[in-house]
DSSP file (Angstrom, degrees, kcal/mol; ACC not computed):
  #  RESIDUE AA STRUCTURE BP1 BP2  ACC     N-H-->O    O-->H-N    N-H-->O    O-->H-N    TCO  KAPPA ALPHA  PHI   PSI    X-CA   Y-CA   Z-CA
    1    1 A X              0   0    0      0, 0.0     2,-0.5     0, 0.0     0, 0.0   0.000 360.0 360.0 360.0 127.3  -22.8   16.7   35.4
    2    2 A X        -     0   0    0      2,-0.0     2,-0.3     1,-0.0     0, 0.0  -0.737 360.0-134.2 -92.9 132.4  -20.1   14.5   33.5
    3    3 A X    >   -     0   0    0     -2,-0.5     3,-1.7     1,-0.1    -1,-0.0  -0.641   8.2-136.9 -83.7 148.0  -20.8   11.1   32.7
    4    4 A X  T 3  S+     0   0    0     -2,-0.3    -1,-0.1     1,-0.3    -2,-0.0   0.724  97.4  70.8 -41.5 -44.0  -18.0    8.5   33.5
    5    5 A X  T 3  S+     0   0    0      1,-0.1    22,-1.0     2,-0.0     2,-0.4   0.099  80.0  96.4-102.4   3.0  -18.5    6.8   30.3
    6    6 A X    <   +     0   0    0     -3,-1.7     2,-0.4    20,-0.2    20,-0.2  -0.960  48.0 164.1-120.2 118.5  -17.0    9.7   28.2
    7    7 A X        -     0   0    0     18,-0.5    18,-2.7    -2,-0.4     2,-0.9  -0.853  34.8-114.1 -92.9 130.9  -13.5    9.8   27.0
    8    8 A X  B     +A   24   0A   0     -2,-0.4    16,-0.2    16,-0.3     2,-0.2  -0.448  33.3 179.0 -45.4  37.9  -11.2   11.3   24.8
    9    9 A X        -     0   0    0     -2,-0.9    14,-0.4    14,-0.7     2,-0.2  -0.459  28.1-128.0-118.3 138.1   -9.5    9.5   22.1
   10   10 A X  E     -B   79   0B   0     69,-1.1    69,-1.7    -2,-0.2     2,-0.7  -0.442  21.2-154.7 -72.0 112.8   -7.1   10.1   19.4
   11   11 A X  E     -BC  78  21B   0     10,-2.4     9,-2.4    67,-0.2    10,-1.2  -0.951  17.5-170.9-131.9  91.6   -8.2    8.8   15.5
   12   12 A X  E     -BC  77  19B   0     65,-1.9    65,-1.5    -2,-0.7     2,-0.5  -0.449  27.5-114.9 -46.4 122.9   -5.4    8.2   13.5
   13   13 A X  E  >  -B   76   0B   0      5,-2.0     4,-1.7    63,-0.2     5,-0.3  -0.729  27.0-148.2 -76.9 141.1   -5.1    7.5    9.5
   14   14 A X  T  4 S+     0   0    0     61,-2.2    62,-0.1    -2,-0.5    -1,-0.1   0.132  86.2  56.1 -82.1  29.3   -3.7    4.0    9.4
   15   15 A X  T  4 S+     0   0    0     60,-0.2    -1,-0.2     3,-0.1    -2,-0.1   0.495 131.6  10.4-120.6 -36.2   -1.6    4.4    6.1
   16   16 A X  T  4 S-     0   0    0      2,-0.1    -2,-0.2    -4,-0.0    -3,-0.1   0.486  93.3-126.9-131.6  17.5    0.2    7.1    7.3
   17   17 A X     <  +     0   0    0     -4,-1.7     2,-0.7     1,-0.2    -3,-0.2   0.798  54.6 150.7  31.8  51.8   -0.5    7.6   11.5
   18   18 A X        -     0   0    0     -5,-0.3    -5,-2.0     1,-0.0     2,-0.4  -0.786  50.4-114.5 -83.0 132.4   -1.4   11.2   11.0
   19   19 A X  E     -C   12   0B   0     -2,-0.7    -7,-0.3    -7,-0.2    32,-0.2  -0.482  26.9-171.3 -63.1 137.4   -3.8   12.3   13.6
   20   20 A X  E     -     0   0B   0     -9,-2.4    23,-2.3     1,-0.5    24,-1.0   0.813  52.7 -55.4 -90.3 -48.4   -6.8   13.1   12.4
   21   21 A X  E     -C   11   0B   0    -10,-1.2   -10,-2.4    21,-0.2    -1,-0.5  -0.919  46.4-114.7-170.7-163.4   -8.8   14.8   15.4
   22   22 A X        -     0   0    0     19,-0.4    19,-1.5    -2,-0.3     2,-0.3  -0.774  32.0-172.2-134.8 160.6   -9.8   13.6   19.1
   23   23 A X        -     0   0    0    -14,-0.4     2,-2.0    16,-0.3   -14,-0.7  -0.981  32.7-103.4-169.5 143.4  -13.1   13.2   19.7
   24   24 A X  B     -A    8   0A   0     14,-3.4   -16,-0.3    -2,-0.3    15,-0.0  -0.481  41.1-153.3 -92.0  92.3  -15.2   12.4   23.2
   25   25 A X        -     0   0    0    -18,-2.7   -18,-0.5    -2,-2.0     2,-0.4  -0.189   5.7-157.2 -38.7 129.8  -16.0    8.5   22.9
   26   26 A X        -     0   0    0    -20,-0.2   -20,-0.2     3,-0.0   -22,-0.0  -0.969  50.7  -6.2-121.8 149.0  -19.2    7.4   24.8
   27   27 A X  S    S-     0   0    0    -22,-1.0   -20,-0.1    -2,-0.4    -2,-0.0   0.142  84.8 -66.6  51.4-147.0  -19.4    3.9   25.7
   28   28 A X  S    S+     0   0    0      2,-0.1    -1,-0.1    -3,-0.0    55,-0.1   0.780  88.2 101.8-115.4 -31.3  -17.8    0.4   25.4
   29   29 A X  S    S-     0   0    0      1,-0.1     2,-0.3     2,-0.0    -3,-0.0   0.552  74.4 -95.9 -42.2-171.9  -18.4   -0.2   21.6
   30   30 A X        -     0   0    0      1,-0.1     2,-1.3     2,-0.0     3,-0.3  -0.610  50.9 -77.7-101.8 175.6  -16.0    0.1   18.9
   31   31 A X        +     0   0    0     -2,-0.3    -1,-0.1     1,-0.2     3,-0.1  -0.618  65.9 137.8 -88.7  94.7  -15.6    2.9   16.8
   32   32 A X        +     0   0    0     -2,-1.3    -1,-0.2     1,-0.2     2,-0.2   0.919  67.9  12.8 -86.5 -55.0  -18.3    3.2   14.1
   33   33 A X        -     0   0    0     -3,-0.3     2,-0.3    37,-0.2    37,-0.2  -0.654  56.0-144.8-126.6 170.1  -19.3    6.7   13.8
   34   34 A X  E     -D   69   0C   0     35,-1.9    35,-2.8    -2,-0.2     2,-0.3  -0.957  18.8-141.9-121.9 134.1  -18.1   10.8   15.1
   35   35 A X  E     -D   68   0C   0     -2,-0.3     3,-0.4    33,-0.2    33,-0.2  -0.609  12.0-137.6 -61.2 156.0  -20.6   13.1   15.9
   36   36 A X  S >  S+     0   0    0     31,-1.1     3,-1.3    -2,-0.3    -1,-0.1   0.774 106.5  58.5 -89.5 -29.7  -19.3   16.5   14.5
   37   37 A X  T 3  S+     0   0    0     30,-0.2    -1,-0.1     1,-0.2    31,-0.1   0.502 105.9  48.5 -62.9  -9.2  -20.7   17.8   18.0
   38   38 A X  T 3  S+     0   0    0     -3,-0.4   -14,-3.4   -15,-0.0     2,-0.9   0.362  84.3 101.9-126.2   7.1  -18.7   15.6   19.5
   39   39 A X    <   -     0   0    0     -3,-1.3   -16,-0.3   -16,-0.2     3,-0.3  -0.661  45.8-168.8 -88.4 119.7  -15.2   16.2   17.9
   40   40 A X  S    S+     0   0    0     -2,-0.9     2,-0.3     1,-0.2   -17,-0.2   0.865  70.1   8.9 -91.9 -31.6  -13.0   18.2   19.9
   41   41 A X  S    S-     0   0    0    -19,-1.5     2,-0.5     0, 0.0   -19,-0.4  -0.571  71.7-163.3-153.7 100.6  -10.0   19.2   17.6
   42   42 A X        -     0   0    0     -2,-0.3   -21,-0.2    -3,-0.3   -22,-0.1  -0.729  12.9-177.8-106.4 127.2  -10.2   18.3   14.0
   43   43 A X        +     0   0    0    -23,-2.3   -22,-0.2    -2,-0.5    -1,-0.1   0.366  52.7  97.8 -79.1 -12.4   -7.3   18.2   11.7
   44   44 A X  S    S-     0   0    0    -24,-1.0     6,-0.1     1,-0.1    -2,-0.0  -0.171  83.7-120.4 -76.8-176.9   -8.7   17.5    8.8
   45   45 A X        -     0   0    0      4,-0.5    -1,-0.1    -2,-0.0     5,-0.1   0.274  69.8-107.6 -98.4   4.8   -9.7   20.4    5.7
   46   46 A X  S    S+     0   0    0      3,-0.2    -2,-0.0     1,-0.0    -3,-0.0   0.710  99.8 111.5  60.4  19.7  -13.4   18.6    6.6
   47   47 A X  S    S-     0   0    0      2,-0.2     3,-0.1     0, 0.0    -1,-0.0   0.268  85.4-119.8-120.7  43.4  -13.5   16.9    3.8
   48   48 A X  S    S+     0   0    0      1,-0.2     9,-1.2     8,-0.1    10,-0.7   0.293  76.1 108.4  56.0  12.2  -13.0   13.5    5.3
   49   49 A X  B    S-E   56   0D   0      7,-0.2    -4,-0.5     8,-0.1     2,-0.3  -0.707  83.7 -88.2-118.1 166.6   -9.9   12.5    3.7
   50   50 A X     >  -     0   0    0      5,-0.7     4,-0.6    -2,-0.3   -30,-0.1  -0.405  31.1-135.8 -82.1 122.3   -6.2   12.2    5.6
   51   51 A X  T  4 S+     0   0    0     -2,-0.3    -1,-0.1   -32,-0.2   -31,-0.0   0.872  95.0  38.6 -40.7 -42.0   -4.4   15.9    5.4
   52   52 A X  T  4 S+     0   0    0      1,-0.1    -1,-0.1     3,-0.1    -2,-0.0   0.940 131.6  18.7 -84.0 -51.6   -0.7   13.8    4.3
   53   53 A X  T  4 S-     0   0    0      1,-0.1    -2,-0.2     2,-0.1    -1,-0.1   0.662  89.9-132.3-124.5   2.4   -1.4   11.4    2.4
   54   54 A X     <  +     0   0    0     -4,-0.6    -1,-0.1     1,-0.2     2,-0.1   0.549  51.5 144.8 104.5   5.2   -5.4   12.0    0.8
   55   55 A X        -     0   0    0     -6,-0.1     2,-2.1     1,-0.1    -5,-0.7  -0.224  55.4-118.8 -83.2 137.5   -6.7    8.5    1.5
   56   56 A X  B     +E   49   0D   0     -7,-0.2    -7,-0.2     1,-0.2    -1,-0.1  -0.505  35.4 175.2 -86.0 114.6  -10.4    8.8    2.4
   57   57 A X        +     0   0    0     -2,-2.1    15,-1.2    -9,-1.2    18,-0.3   0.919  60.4  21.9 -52.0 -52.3  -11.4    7.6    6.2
   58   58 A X        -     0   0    0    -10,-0.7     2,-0.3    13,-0.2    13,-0.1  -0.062  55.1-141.3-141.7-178.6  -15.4    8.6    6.4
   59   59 A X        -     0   0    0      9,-0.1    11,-1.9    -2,-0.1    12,-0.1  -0.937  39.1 -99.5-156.3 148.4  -18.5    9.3    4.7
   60   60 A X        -     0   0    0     -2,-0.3     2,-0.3     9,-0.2     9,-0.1  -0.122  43.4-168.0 -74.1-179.5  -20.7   11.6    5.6
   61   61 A X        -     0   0    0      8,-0.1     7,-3.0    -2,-0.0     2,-0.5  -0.820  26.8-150.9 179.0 119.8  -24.0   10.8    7.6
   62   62 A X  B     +F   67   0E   0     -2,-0.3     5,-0.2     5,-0.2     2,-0.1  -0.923  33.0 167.9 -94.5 137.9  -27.3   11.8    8.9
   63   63 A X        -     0   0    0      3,-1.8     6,-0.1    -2,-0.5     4,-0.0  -0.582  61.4 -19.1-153.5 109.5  -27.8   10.1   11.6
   64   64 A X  S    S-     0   0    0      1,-0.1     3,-0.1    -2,-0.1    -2,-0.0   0.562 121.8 -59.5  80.1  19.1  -30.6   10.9   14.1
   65   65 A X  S    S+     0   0    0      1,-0.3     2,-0.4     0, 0.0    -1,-0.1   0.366 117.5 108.4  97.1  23.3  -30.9   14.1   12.8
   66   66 A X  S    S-     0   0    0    -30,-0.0    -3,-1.8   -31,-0.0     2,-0.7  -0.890  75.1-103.7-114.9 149.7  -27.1   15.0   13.6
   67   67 A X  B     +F   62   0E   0     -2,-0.4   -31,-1.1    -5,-0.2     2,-0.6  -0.595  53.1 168.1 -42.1  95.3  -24.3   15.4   11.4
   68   68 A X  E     -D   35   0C   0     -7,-3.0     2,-0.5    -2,-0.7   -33,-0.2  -0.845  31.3-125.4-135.6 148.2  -22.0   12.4   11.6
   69   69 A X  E     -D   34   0C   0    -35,-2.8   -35,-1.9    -2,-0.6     2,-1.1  -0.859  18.9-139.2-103.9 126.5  -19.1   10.6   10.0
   70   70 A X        -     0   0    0    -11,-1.9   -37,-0.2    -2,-0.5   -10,-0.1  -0.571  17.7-132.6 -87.3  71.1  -19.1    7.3    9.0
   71   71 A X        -     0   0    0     -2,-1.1     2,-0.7   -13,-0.1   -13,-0.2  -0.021   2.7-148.2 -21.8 124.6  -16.0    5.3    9.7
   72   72 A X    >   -     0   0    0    -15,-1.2     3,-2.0   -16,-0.0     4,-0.3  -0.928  35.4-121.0-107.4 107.4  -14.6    3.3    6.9
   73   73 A X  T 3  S+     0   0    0     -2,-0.7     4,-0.1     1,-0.2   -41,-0.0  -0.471  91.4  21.0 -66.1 134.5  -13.1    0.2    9.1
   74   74 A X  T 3  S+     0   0    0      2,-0.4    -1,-0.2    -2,-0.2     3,-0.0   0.134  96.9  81.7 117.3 -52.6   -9.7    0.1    8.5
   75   75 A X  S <  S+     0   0    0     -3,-2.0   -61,-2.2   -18,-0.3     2,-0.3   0.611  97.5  46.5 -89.3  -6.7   -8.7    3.0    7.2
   76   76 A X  E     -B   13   0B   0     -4,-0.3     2,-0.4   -63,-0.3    -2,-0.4  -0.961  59.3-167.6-140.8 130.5   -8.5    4.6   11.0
   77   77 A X  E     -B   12   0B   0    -65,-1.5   -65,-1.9    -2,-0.3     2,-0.3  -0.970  18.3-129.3-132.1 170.3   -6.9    3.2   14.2
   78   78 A X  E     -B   11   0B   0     -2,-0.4     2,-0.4   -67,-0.2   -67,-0.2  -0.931  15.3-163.0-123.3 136.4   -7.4    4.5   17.7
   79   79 A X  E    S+B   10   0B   0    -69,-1.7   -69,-1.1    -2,-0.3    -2,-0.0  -0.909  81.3  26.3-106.5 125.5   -5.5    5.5   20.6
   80   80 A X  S    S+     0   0    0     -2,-0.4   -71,-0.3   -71,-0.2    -1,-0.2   0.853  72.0 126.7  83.2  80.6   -7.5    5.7   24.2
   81   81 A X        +     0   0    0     -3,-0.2    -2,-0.1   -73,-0.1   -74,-0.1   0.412  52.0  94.0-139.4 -59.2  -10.3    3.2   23.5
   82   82 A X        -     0   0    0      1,-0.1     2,-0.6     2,-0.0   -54,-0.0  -0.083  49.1-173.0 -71.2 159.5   -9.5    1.1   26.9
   83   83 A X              0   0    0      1,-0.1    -1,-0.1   -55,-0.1   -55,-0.0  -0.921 360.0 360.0-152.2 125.9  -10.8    1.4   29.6
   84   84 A X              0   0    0     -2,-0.6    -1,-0.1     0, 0.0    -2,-0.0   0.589 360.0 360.0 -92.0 360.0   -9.7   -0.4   33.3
């Protein structure tokens, strides 16, 4: 059963718009963290930093016992966040 409340969205570097991956969004917040379970097509070498131009987005994160990436606000903007 799919919940409603989950979306796709597009994570961008903001210095240089590269995509970075898509990744299935749950809920209404803003974008803090990724599960890695929950990233659907990652562009990065996995080492959290932007493929062109090397600027680092994330940090790594346990959090709740899952692998997770830590947004660095700023460094990432998002496309498919609203929701009507």
């Amino acid at each position: 059963m799919a919940r409603k409340d989950i979306r796709t969205i597009s994570i961008f570097c903001a210095a240089c718009c590269t995509l970075l991956y898509k990744y299935h969004k749950r809920g209404r917040g803003g974008l803090v963290k990724c599960l890695e379970s929950r990233i659907v097509d990652d562009r990065t070498k996995g080492d959290l930093k932007c493929p062109r131009c090397g600027q680092e987005f994330a940090r790594f994160k346990m959090m709740g016992g899952q692998r997770a990436h830590k947004i660095i606000q700023g460094k990432v903007f998002t496309k498919g966040m609203s929701r009507k």
